[in-house]
N, C-alpha and C positions, 0 to 999 in steps of 0.2 A: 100478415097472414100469407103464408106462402101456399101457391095451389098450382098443382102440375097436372094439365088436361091431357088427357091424350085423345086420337082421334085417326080417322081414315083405316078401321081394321074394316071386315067385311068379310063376305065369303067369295071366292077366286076357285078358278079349276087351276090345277096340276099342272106347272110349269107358265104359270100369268104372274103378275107384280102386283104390289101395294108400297104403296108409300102411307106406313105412321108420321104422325107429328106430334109432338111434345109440348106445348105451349104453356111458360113457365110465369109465375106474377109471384110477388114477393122475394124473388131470389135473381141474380145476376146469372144467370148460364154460363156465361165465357169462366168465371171464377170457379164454378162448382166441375166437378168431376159426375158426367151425366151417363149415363147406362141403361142399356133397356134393358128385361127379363122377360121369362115368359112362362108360364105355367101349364101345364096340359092334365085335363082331368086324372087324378091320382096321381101325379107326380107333385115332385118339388117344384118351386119355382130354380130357375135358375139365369146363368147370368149369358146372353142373347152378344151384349157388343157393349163396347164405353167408349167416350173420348173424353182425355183430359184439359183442364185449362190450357198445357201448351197444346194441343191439338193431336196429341197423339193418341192412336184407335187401335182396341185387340178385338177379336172376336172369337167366337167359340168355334170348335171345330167342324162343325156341323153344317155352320153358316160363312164359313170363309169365301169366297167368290162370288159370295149370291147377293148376301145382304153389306151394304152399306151406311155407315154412323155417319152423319155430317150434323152440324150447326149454324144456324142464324143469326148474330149474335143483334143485328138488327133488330130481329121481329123476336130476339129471347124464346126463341125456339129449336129447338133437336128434331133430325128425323131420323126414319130406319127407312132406307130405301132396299125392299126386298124382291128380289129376281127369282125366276126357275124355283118358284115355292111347291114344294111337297105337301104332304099329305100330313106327312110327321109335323112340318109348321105348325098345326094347327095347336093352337094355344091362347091364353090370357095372356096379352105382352102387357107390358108395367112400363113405365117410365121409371127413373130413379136418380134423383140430385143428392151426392154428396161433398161436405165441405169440415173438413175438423171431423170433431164429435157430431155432427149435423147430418141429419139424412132423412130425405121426404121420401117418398112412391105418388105417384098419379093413381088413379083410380080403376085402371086397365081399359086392355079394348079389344074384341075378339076376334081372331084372325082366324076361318075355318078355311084349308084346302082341301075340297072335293069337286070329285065331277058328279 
């Protein structure tokens, strides 16, 4: 059974940090192609940052400089280390393992920027 937790959102003021974590069981992370997303009330979800098996990382435009994709492959875990977070952050971030036809989501976790 594969289950991807996420964890460490919370509420932060305007320009502080949070580091998410991903923490994966049933699936190999270094193998899968791992992504976070984020959803913001009445919007789509959409797609936040990924890294691949070989370790290569895009991000969206929004978040280039700020936030950072890394992996564990020890503790089978991904994180989003995020910086100088906004207001706009504010969102459901998702986890998200893909492999093949194969693709899971985490459960989310909620990131509010406010002062």
């Amino acid at each position: 059974q594969v289950q991807l937790v996420e964890s460490g959102g919370g509420l932060v003021q305007p320009g502080g940090s949070l580091r998410l974590s991903c923490a994966a069981s049933g699936i190999v992370v270094s193998i899968y192609k791992m992504g976070w997303y984020r959803q913001a009330p009445g919007k789509q979800r959409g797609l936040v940052a990924f890294i691949t098996s070989g370790g290569n990382t895009n991000y969206a435009d929004s978040v280039k400089g700020r936030f950072t994709i890394s992996r564990d492959n020890a503790k089978n875990t991904v994180y989003l280390q995020m910086n100088s977070l906004k207001p706009e952050d504010t969102a459901v971030y998702y986890c998200k393992a893909n492999f093949a036809s194969y693709a899971y989501w985490g459960q989310g976790t909620q990131v509010t920027v406010s002062s």
